[in-house]
C-alpha atoms as an extended CHARMM CRD file, in Angstrom:
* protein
*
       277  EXT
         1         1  UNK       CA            -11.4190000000      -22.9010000000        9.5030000000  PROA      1               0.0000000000
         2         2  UNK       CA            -10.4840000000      -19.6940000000        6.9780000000  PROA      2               0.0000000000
         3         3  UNK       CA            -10.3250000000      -20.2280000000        3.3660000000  PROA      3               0.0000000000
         4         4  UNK       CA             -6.4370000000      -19.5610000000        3.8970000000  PROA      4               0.0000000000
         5         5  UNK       CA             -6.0850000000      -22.6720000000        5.6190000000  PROA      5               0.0000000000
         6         6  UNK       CA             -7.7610000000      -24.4700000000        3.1150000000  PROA      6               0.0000000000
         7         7  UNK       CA             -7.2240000000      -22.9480000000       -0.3360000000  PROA      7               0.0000000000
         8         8  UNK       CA             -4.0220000000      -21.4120000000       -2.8400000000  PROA      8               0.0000000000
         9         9  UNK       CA             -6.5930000000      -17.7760000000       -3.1740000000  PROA      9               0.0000000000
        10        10  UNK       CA             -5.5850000000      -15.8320000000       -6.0950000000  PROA      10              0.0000000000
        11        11  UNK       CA             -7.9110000000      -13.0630000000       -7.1650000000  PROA      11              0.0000000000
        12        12  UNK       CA             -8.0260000000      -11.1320000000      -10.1840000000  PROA      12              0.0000000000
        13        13  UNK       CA             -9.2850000000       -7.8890000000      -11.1900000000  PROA      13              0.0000000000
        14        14  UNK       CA            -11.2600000000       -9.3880000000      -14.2390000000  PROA      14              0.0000000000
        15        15  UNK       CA            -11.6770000000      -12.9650000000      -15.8670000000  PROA      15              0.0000000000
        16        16  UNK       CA            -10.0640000000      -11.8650000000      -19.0360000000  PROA      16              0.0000000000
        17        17  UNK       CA             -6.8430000000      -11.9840000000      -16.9400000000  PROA      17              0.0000000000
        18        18  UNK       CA             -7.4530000000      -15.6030000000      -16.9440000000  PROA      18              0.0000000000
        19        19  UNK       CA             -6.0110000000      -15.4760000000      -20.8310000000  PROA      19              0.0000000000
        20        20  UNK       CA             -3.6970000000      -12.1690000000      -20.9560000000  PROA      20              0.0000000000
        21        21  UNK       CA             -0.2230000000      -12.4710000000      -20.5270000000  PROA      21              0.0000000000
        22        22  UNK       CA              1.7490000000       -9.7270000000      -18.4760000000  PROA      22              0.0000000000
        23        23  UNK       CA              2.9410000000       -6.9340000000      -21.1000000000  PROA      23              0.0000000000
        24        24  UNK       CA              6.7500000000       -6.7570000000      -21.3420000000  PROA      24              0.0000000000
        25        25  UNK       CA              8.5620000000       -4.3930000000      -19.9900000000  PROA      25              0.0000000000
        26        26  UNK       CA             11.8440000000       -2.8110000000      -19.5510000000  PROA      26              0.0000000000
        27        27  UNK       CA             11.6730000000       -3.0480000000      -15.2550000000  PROA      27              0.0000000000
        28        28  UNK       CA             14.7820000000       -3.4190000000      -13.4380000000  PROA      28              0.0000000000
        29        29  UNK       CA             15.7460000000       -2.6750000000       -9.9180000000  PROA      29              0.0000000000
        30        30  UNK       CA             13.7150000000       -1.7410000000       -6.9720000000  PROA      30              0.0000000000
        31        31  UNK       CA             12.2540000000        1.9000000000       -5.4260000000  PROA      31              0.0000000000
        32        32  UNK       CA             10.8900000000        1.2400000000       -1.7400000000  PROA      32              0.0000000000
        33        33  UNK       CA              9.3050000000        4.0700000000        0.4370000000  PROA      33              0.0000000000
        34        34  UNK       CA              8.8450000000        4.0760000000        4.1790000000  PROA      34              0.0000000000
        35        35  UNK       CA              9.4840000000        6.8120000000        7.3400000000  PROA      35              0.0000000000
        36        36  UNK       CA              7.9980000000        9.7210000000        5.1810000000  PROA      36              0.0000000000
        37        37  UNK       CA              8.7190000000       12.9340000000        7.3970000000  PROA      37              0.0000000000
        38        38  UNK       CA              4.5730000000       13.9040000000        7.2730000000  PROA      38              0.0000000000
        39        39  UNK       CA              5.5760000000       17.5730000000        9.4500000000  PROA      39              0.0000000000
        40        40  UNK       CA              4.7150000000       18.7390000000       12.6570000000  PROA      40              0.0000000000
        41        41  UNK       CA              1.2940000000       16.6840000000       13.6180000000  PROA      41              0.0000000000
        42        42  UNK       CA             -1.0030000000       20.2560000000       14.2760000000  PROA      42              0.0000000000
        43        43  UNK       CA             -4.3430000000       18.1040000000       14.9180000000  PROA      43              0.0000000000
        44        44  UNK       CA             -6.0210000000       14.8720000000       15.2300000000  PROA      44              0.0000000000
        45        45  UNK       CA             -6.8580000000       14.5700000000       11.0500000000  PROA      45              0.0000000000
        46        46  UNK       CA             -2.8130000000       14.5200000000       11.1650000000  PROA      46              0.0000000000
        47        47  UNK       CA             -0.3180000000       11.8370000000       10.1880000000  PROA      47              0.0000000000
        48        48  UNK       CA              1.7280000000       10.4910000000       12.7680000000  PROA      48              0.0000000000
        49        49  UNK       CA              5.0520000000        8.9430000000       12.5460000000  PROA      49              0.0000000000
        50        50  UNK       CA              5.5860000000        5.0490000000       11.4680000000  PROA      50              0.0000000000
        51        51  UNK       CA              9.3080000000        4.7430000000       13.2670000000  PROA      51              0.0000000000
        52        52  UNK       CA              7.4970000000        0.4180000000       12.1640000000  PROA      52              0.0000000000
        53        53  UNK       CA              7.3770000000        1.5170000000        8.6970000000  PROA      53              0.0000000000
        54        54  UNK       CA             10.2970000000        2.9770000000        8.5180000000  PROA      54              0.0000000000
        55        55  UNK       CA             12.0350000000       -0.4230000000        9.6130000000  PROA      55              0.0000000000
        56        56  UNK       CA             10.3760000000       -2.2290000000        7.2880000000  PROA      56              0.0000000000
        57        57  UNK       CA             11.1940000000       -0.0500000000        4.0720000000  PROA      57              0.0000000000
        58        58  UNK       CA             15.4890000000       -0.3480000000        5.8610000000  PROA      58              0.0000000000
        59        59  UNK       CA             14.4230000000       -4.1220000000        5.9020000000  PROA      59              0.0000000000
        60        60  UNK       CA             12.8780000000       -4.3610000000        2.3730000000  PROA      60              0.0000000000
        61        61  UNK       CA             15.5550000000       -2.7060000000        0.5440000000  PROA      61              0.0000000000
        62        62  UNK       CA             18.2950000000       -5.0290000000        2.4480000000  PROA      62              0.0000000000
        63        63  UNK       CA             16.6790000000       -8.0840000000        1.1820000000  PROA      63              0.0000000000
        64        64  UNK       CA             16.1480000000       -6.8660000000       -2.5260000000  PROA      64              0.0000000000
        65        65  UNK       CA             19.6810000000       -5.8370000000       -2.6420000000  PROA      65              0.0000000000
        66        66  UNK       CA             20.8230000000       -9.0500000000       -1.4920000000  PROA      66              0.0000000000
        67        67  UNK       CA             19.2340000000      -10.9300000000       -3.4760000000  PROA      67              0.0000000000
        68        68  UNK       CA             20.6720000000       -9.2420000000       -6.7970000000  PROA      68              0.0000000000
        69        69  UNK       CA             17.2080000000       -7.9670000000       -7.9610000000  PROA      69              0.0000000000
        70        70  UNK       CA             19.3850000000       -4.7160000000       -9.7730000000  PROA      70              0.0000000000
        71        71  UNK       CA             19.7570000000       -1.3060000000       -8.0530000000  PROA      71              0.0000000000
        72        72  UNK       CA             17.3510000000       -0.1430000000       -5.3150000000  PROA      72              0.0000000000
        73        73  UNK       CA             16.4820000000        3.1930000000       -4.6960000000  PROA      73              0.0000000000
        74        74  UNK       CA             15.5160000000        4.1330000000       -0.9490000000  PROA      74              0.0000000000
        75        75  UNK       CA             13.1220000000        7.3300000000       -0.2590000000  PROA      75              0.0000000000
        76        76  UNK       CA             12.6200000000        8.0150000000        3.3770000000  PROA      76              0.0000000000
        77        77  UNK       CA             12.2700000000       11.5950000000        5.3570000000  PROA      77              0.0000000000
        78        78  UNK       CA             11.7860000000       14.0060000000        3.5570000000  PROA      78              0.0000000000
        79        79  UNK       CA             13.3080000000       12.7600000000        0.3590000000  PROA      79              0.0000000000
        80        80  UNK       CA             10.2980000000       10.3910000000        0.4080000000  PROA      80              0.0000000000
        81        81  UNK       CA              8.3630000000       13.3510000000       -1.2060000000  PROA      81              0.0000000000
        82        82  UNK       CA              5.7410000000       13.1650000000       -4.4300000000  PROA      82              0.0000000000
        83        83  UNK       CA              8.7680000000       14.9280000000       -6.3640000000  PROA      83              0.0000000000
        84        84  UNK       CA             11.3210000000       12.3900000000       -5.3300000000  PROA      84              0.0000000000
        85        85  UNK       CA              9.0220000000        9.3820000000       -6.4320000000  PROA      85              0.0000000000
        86        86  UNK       CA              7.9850000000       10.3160000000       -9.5740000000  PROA      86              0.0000000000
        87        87  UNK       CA             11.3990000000       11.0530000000      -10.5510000000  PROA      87              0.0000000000
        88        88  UNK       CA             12.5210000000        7.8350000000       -8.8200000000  PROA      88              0.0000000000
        89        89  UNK       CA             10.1070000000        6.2040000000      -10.8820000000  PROA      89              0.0000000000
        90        90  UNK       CA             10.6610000000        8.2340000000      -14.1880000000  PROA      90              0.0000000000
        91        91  UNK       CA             14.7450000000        7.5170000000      -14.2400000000  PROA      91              0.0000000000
        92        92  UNK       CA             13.3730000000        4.0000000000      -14.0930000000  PROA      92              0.0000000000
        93        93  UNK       CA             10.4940000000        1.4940000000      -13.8030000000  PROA      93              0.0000000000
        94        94  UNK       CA             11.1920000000       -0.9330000000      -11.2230000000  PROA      94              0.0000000000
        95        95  UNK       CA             10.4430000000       -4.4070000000      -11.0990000000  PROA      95              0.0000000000
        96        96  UNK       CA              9.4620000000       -4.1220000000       -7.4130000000  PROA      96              0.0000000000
        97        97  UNK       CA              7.9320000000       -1.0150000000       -5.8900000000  PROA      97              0.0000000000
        98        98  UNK       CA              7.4050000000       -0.7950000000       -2.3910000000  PROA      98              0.0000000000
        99        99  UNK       CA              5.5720000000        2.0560000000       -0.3280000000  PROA      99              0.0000000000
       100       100  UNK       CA              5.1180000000        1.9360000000        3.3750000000  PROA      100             0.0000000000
       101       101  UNK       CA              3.3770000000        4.7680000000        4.8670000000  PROA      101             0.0000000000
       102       102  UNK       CA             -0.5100000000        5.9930000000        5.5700000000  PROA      102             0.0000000000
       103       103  UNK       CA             -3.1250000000        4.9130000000        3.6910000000  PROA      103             0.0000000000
       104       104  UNK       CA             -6.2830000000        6.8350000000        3.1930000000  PROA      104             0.0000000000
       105       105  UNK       CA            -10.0680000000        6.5180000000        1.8740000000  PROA      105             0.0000000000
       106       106  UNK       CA            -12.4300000000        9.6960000000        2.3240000000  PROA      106             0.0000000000
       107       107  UNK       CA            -15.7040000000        8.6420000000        2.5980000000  PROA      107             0.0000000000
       108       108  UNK       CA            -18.7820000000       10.9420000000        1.0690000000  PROA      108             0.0000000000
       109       109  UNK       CA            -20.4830000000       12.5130000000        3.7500000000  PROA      109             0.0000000000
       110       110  UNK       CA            -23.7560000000       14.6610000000        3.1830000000  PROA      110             0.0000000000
       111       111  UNK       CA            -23.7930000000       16.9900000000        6.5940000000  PROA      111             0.0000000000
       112       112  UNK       CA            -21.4350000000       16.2850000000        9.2910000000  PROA      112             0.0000000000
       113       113  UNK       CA            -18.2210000000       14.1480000000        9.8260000000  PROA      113             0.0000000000
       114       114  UNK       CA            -18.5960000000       10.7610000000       10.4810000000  PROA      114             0.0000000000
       115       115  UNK       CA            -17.9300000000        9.2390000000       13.8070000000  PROA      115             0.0000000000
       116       116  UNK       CA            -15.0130000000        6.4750000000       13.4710000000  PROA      116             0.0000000000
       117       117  UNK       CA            -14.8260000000        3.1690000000       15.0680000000  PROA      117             0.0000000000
       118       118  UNK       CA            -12.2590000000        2.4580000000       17.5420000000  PROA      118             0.0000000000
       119       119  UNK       CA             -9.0340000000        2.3620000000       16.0560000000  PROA      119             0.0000000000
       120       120  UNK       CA             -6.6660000000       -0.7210000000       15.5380000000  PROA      120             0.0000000000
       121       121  UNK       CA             -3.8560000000        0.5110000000       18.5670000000  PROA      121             0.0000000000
       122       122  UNK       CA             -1.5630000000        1.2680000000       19.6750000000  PROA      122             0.0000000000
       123       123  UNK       CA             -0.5780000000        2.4980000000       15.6710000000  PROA      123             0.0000000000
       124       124  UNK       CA             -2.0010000000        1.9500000000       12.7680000000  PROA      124             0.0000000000
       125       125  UNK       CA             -0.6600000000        3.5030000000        9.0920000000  PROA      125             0.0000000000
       126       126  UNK       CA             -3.9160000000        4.9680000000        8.1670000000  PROA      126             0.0000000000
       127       127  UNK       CA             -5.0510000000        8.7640000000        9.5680000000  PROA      127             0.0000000000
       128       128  UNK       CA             -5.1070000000        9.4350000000       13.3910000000  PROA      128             0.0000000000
       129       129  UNK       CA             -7.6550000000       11.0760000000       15.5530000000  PROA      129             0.0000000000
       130       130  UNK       CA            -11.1770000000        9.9380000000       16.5970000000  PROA      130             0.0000000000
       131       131  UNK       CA            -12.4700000000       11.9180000000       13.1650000000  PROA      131             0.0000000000
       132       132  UNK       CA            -11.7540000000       11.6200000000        9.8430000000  PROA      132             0.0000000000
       133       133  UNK       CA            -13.2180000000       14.5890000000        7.0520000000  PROA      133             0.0000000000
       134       134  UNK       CA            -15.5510000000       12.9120000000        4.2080000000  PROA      134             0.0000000000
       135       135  UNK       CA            -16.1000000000       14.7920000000        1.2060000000  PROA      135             0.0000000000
       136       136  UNK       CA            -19.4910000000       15.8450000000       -0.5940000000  PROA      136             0.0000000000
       137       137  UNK       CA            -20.9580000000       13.5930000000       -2.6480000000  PROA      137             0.0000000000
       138       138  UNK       CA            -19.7990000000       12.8730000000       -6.4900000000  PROA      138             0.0000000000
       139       139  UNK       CA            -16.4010000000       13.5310000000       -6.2430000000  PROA      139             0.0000000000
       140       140  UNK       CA            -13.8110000000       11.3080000000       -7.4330000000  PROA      140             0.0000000000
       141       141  UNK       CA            -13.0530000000        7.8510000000       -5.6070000000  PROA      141             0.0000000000
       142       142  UNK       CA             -9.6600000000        8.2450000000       -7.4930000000  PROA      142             0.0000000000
       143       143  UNK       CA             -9.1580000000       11.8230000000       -5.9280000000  PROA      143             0.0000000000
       144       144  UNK       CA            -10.2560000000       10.4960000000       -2.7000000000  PROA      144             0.0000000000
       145       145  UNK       CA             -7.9060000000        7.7060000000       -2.1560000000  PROA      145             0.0000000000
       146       146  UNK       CA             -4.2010000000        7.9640000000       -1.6580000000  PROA      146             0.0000000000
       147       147  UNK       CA             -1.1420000000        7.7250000000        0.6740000000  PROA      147             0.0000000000
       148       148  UNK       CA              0.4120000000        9.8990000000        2.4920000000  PROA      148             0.0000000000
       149       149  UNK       CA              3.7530000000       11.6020000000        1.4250000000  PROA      149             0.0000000000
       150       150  UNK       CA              6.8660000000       14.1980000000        2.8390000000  PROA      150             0.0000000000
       151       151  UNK       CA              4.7280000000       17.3010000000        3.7560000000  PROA      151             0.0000000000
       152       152  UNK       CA              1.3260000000       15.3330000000        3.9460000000  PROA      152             0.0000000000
       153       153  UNK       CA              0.8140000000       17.8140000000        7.1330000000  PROA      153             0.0000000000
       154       154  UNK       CA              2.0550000000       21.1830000000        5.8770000000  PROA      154             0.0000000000
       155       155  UNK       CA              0.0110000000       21.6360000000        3.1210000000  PROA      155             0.0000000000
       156       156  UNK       CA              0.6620000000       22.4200000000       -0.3880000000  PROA      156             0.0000000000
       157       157  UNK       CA              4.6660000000       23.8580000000       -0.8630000000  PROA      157             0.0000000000
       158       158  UNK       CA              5.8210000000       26.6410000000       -3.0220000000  PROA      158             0.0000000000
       159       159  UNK       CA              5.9290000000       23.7830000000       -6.0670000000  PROA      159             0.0000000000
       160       160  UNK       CA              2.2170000000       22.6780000000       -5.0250000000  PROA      160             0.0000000000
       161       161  UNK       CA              2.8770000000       19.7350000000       -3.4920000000  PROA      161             0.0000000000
       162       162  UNK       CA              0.5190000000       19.2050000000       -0.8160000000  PROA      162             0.0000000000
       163       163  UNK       CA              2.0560000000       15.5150000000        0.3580000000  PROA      163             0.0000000000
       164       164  UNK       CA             -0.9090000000       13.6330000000       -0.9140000000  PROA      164             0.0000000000
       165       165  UNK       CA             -0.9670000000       11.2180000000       -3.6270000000  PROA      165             0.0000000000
       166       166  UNK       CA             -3.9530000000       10.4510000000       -4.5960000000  PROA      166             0.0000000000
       167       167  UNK       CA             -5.1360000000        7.4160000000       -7.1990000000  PROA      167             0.0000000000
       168       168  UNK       CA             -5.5500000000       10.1220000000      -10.2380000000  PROA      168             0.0000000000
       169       169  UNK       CA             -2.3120000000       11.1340000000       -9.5500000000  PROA      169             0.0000000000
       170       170  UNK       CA             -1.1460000000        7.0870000000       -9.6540000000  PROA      170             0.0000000000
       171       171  UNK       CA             -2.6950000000        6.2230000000      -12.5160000000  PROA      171             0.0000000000
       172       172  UNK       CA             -0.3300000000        8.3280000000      -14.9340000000  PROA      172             0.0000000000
       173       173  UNK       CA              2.7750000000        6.1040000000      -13.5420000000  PROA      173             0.0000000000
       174       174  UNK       CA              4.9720000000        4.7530000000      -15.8720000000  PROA      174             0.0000000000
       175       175  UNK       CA              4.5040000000        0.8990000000      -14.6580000000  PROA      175             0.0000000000
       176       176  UNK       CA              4.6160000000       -1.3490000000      -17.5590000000  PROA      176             0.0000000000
       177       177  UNK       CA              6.7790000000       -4.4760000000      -16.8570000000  PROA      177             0.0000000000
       178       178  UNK       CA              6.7260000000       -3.5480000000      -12.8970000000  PROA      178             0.0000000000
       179       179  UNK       CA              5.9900000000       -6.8470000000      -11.3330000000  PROA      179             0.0000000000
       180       180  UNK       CA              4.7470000000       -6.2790000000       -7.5500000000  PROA      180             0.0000000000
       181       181  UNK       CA              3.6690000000       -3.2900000000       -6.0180000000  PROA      181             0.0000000000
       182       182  UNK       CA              3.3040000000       -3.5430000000       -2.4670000000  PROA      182             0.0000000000
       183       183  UNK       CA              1.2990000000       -0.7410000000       -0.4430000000  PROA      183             0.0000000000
       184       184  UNK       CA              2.0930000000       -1.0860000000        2.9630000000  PROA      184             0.0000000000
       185       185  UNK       CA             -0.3920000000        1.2490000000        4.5510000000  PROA      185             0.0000000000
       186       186  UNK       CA             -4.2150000000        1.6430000000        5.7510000000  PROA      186             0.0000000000
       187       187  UNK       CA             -7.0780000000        0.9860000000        3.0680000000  PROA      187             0.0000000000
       188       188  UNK       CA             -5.3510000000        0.7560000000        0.1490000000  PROA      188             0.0000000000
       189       189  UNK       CA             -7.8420000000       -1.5560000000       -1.7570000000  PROA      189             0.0000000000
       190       190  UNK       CA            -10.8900000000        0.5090000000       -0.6280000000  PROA      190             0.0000000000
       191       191  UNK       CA            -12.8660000000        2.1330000000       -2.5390000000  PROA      191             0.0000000000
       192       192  UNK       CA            -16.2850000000        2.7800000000       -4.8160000000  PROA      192             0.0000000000
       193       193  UNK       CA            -17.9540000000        0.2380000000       -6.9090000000  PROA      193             0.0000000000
       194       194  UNK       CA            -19.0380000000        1.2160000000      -10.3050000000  PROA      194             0.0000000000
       195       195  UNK       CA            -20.7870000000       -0.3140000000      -12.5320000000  PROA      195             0.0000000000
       196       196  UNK       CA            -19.3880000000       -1.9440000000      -15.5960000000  PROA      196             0.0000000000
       197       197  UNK       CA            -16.0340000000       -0.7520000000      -14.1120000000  PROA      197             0.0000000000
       198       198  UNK       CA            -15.0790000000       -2.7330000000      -11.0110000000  PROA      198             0.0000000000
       199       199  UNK       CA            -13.6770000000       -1.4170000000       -7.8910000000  PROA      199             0.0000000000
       200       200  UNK       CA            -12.3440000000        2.7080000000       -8.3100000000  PROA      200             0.0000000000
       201       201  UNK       CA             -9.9050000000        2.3140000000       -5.9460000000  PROA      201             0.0000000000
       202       202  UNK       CA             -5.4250000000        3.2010000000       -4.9790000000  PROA      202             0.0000000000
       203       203  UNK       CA             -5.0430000000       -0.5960000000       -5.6680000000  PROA      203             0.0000000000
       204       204  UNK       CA             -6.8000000000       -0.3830000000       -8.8850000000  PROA      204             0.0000000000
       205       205  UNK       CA             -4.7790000000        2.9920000000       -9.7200000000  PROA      205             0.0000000000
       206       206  UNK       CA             -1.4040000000        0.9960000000       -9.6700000000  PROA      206             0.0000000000
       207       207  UNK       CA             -3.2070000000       -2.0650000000      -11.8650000000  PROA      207             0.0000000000
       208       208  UNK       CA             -4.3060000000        0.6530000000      -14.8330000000  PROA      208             0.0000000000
       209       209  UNK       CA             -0.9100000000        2.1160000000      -14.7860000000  PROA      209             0.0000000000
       210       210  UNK       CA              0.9880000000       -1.0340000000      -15.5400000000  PROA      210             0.0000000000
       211       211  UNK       CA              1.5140000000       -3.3220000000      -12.5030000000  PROA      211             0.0000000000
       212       212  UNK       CA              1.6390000000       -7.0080000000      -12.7570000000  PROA      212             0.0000000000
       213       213  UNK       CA              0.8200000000       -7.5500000000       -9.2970000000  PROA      213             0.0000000000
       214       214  UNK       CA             -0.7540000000       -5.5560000000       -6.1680000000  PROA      214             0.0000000000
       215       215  UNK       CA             -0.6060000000       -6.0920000000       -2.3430000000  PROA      215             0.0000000000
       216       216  UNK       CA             -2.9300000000       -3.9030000000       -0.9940000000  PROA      216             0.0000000000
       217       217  UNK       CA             -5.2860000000       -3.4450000000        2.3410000000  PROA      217             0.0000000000
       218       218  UNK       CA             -8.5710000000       -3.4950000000        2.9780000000  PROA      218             0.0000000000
       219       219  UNK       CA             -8.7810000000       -1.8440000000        6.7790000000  PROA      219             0.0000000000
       220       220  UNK       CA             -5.9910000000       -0.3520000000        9.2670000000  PROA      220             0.0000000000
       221       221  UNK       CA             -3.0230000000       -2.2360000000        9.6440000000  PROA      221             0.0000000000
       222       222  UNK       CA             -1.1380000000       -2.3930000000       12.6460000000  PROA      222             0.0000000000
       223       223  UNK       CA              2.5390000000       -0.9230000000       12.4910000000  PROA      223             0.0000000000
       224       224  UNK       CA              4.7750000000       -3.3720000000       14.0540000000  PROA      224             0.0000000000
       225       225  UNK       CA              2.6360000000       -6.5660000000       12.8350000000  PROA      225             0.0000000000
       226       226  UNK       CA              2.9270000000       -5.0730000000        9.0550000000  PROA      226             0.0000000000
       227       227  UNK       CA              6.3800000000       -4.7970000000        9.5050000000  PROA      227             0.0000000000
       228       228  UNK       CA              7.1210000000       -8.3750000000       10.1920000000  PROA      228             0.0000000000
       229       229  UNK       CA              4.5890000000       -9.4790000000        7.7050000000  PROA      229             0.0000000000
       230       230  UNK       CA              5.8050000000       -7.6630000000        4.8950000000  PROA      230             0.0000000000
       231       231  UNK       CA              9.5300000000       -8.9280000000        5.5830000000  PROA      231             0.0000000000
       232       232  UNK       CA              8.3890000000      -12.7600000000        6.2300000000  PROA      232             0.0000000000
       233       233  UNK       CA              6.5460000000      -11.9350000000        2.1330000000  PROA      233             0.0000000000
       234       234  UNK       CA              9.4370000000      -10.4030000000        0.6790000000  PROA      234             0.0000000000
       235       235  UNK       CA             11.7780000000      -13.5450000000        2.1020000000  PROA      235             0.0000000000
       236       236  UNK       CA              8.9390000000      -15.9990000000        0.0800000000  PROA      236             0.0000000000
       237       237  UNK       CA              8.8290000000      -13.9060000000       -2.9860000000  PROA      237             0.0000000000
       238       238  UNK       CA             12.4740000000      -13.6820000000       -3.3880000000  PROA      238             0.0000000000
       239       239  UNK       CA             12.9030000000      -17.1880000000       -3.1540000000  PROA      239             0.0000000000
       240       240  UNK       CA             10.5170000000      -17.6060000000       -6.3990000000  PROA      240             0.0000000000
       241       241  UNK       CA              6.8310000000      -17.9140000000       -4.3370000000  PROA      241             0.0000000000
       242       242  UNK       CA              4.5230000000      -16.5240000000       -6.1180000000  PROA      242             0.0000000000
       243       243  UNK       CA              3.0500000000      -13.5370000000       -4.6460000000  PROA      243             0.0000000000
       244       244  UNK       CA             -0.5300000000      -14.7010000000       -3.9490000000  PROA      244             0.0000000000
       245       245  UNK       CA              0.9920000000      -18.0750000000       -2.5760000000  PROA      245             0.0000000000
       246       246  UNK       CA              3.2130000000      -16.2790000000       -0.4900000000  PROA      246             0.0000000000
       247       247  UNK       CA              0.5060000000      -13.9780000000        0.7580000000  PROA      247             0.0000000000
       248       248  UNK       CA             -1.2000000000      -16.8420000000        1.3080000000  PROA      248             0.0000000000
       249       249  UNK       CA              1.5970000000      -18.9070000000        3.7120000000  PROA      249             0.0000000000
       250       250  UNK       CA              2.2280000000      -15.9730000000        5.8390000000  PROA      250             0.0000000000
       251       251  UNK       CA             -1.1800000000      -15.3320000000        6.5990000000  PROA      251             0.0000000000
       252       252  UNK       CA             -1.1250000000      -19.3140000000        7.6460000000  PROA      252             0.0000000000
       253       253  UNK       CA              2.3230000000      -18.3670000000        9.4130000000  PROA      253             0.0000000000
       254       254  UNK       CA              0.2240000000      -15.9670000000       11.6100000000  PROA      254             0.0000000000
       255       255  UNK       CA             -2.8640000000      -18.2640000000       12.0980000000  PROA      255             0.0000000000
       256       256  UNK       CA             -0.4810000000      -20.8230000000       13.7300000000  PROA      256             0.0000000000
       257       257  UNK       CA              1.7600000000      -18.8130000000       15.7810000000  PROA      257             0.0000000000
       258       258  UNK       CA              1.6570000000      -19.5160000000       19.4830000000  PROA      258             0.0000000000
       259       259  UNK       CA              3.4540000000      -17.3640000000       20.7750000000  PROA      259             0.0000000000
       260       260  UNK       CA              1.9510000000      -14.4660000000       19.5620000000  PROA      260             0.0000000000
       261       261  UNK       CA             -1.9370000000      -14.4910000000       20.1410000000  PROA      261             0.0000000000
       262       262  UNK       CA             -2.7680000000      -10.6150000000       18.4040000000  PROA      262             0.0000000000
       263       263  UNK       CA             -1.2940000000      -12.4890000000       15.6740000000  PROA      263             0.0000000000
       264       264  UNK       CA             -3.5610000000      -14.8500000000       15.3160000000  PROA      264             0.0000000000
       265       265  UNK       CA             -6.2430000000      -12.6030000000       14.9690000000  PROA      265             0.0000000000
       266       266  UNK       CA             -8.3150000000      -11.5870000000       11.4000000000  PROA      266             0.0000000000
       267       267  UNK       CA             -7.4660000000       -8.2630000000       12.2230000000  PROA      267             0.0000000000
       268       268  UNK       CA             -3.3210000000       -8.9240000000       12.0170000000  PROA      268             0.0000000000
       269       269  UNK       CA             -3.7180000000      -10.8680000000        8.3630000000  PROA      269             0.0000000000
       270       270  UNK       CA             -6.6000000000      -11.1980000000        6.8560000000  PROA      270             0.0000000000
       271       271  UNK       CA             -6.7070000000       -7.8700000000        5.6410000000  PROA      271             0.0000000000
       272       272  UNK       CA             -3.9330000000       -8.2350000000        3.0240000000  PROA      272             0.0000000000
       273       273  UNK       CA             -5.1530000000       -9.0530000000       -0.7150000000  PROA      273             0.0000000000
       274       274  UNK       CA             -3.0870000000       -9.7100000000       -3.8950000000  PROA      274             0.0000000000
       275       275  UNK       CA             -4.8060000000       -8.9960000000       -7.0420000000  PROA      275             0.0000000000
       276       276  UNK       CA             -2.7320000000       -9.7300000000      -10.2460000000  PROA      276             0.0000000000
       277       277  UNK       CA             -2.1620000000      -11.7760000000      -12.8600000000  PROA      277             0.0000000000
């Protein structure tokens, strides 16, 4: 049997969370990202579409309207650009942010590219192709982590955008009093250890910025399976589960569905971690 089936999990970040209280904020509302327009797909390091993602983000927003939670702002296309999200997010901090697009962690490489494993098909929200570019040694985990924008496939534009948000770029988000971030997308909790400091990590990025709480991934995520999971969550959490607990009963959701086998799989639910207070 998993732990899942067995245990309420909550993790934390650190044991002093154990006796800190969430800071007060002024959070209101909602801002929820999905069907980024990435650009023309020129090679196999490309993003490719999420039409999954896109669904969910349409879904999302429904549900947090209905349920009263204050205004919601939707980002999708190409208005779900870096511009149009930090402005999003400066007009006002949201009690709920949710982002559903590609995930991405560049691993350190010393000479060549690294072969990948077979990917999790038919779509997954992390990069395409059978390679994926490391970077040399030393640099960053925080500038080697991020998710994938508007534009992620163009390069940088005129203003410098380049479509890639990366953790250093997270980390100077105005997210005090936010209460869940939810990162829909590939490998959002990977990332480096370091001593004395924890995990350097996108996940971690939204947790130094302000945010109460964090769903994030630890390997590729399939499109149409996140979709449904992150609706059946939202439909928990909105009726007062607590986000861990609700992470929690979906994942037991999937474990015992019958008429779904892929579903029961690790690979379908275990991946998804809450880390919060």
């Amino acid at each position: 049997r998993y732990l899942a089936e067995i245990f309420e999990l909550r993790q934390l970040s650190s044991g002093a969370e154990l006796i800190l209280d969430s800071p007060e904020g002024k959070a209101s509302g909602a801002a929820v990202l999905g069907g980024a327009a990435y650009g023309p797909k020129s090679g196999p390091e490309g993003f490719g579409p999420l039409p999954g993602a896109r669904e969910e983000a349409r879904k999302v927003a429904e549900l947090l309207a209905s349920r009263g939670k204050g205004p919601v702002e939707s980002l999708e296309g190409e208005g779900a650009s870096e511009a149009a999200l930090v402005q999003a997010l400066a007009r006002r901090t949201p009690l709920f942010l949710h982002l559903a697009t590609h995930g991405f962690f560049l691993e350190t490489i010393r000479t060549e590219p690294e072969e990948l494993g077979p990917s999790f098909e038919p779509v997954t929200r992390g990069p395409g192709g059978p390679r994926r570019r490391g970077v040399a040694a030393g640099v960053d985990p925080l500038v080697r982590s991020g998710l994938a924008l508007a534009g992620a496939n163009l390069g940088a534009n005129a203003r410098g955008e380049d479509g890639l948000f990366t953790a250093a770029e997270v980390a100077a988000l105005p997210l005090e009093g936010t209460s869940l971030v939810v990162l829909s997308a590939c490998e959002t909790g990977v990332g480096e250890v370091k001593n004395g400091e924890g995990v350097s990590s996108l996940a971690a990025a939204f947790r130094s910025a302000g945010a109460a709480n964090v769903l994030m991934t630890l390997w590729p995520v399939h499109d149409d399976q996140t979709r449904a999971f992150m609706v059946r969550f939202y439909e928990l959490v909105l009726s007062g589960v607590e986000p861990a607990l609700a992470l929690g009963q979906v994942q037991r959701e999937f474990l015992a569905d019958d008429d779904d086998p892929t579903r029961r799989a690790p690979a379908a639910w275990a991946g998804f971690v809450v880390v919060g207070r």
